[in-house]
C-alpha positions in Angstrom: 20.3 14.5 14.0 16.5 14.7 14.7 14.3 13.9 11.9 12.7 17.6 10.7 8.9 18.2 11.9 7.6 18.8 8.6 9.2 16.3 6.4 7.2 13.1 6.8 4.1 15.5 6.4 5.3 16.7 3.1 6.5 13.2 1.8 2.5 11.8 2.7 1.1 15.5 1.2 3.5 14.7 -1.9 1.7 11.3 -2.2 -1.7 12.2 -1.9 -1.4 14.2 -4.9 -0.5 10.6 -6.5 -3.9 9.0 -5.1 -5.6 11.8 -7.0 -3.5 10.6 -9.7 -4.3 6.8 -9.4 -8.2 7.6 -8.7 -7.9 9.3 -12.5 -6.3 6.5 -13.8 -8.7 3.7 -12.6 -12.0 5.5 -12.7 -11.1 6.5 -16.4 -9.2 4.6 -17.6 -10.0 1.2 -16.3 -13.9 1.4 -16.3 -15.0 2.9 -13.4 -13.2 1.2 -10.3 -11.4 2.4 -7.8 -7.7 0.9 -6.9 -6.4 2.9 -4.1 -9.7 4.0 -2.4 -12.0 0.8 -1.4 -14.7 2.6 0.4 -15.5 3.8 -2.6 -14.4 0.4 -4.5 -17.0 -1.3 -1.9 -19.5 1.3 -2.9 -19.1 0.4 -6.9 -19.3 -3.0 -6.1 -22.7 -2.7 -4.5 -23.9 -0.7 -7.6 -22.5 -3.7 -10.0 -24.3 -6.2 -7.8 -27.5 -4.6 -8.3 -27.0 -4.6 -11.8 -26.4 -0.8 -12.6 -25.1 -0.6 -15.8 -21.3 0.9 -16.4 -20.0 -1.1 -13.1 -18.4 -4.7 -13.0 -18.2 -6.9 -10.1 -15.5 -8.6 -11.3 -13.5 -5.3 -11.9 -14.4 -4.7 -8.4 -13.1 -7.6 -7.1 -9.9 -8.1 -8.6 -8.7 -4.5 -7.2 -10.1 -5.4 -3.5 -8.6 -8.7 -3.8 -5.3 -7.1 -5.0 -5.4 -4.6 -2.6 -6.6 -7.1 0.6 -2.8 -9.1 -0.5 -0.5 -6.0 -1.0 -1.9 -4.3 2.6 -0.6 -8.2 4.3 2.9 -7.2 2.3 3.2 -3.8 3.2 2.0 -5.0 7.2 4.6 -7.6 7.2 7.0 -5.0 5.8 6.4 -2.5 8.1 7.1 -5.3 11.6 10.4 -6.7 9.9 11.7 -3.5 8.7 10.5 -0.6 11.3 13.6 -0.5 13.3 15.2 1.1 10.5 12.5 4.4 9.1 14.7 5.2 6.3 15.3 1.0 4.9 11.8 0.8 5.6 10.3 3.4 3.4 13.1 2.8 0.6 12.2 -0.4 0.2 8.2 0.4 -0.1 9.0 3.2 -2.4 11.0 0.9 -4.6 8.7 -1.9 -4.5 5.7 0.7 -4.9 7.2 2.4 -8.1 8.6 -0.7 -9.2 4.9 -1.8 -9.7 3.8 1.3 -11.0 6.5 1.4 -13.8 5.4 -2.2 -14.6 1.7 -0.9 -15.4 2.6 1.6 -17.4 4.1 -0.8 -20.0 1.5 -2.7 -19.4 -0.8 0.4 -20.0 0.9 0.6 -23.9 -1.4 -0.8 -26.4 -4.5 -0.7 -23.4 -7.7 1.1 -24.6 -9.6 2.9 -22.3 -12.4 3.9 -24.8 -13.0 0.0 -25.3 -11.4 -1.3 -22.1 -9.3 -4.0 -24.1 -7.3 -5.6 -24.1 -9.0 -7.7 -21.0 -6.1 -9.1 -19.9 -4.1 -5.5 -20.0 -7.1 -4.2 -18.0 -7.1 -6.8 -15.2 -3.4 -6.2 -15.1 -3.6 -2.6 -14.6 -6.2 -3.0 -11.9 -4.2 -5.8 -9.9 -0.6 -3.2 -10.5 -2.5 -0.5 -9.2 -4.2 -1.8 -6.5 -1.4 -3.9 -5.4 0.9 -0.6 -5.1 -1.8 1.0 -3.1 -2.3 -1.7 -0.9 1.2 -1.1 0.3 0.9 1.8 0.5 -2.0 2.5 2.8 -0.8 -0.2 4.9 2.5 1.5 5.3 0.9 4.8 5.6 -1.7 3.1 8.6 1.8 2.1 10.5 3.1 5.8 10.2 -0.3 6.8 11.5 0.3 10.9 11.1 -3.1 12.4 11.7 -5.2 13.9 8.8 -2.7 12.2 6.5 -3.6 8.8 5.0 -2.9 9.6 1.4 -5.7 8.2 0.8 -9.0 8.8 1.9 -10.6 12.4 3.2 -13.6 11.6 5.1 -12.0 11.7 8.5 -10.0 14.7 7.6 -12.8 16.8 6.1 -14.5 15.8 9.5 -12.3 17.6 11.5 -12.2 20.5 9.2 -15.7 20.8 10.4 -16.0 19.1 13.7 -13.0 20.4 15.7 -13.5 24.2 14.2 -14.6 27.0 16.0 -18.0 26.9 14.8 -17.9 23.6 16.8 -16.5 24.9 19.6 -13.0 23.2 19.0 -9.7 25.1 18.3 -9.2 24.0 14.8 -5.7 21.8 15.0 -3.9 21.2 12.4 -6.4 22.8 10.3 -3.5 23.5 7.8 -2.6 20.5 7.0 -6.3 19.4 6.7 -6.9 21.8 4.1 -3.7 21.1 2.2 -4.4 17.3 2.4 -7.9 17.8 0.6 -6.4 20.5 -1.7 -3.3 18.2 -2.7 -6.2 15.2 -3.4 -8.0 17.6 -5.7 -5.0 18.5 -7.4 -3.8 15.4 -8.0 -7.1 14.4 -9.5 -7.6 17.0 -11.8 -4.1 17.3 -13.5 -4.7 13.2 -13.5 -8.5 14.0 -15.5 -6.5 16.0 -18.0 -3.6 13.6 -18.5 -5.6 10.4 -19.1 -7.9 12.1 -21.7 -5.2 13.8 -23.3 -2.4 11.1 -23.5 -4.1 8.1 -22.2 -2.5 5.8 -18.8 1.1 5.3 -19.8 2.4 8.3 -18.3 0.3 9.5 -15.8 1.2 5.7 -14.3 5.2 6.1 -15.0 4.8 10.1 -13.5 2.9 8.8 -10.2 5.9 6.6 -9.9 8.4 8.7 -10.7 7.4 11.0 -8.0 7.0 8.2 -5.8 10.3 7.2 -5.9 11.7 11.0 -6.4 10.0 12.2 -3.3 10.7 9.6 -1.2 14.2 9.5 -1.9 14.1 13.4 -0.8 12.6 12.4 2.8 15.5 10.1 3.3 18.1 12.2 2.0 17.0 15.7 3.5 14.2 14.7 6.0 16.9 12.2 8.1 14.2 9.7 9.0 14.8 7.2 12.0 17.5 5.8 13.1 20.0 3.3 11.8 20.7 3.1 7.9 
């Protein structure tokens, strides 16, 4: 049976809402870095270096270093297992939420307020970053336009530079806008969680969903071929 149009847009729509999630979590709650977006990670880094106060090179870093290791996983994962679409993203999805269920027991005891304990901090940084590593580099290998889970620029530049006004016929302009809206989403309900209850389960909910949604592609979405 073909593999239904919409259902690998819906899983990567599903997960954006989790970046918006994980942007809360790091920029909150682990002292103003970011650990699945490293354009803006880059950018903080640049502020730490020139000594703005609030920003830490070191926090900086750890998640691009963490990230820079995951992405070579989730590459190598993607060339041994892309015969099979529905192995493939199983196996991220469990590594990926496997991870995030790890930092959010590492997350119990961790104070945002006062970033401490260090050693939970650089743990959550390296745990998030890690499972967004894979992530975008699995995401990169699916390659769906406007859909990176990650990052909007591109996407918000077609909003604008294939519209009408532009002279283009605005494709896909639909899932553009529900891309950006899921992002926002995801950040906001992510805002409220971590200064209401803290990281614990605004991590073990990103994974949750994670693992939930993908599970759902595979079983209703019949991805790929083989088992």
């Amino acid at each position: 049976m073909a593999e239904k149009p919409a259902a690998l847009p819906a899983l990567l729509l599903v997960l954006t809402i989790t970046t918006g999630l994980i942007d809360a979590v790091s920029v909150l709650g682990l002292g103003r870095v970011f650990t699945a977006n490293m354009t803006g990670n880059i950018v903080f880094l640049g502020f730490a270096l020139a000594g703005v106060p609030g920003y830490s090179a070191r926090r900086s870093l750890a998640a691009l270093a963490a990230f820079l290791v995951a992405a070579v996983i989730g590459g190598r994962l993607g060339t041994r297992l892309d015969a099979s679409r529905r192995r493939w993203l199983l196996t991220v999805a469990f590594i990926e939420s496997g991870v995030l269920f790890a930092a959010a027991l590492a997350a119990s005891g961790y104070d945002r307020e006062t970033l401490a304990p260090v050693a939970r901090l650089y743990t959550l940084i390296v745990l998030t970053a890690v499972a967004m590593g894979i992530r975008n580099a699995t995401a990169r290998r699916l390659a769906v336009p406007d859909l990176t889970t990650t990052v909007l620029t591109l996407t918000l530049t077609g909003l604008g530079a294939d519209s009408r006004l532009a002279g283009g016929n605005n494709p896909r302009w639909a899932r553009r806008v529900a891309s950006v809206g899921a992002m926002l989403g995801g950040a906001a309900v992510g805002a409220m969680l971590v200064l209401s209850v803290g990281l614990v389960w605004p991590l073990a909910l990103i994974g949750a969903i994670t693992l939930l949604a993908t599970l759902a592609y595979v079983v209703l979405g019949n991805p790929g071929e083989g088992s």
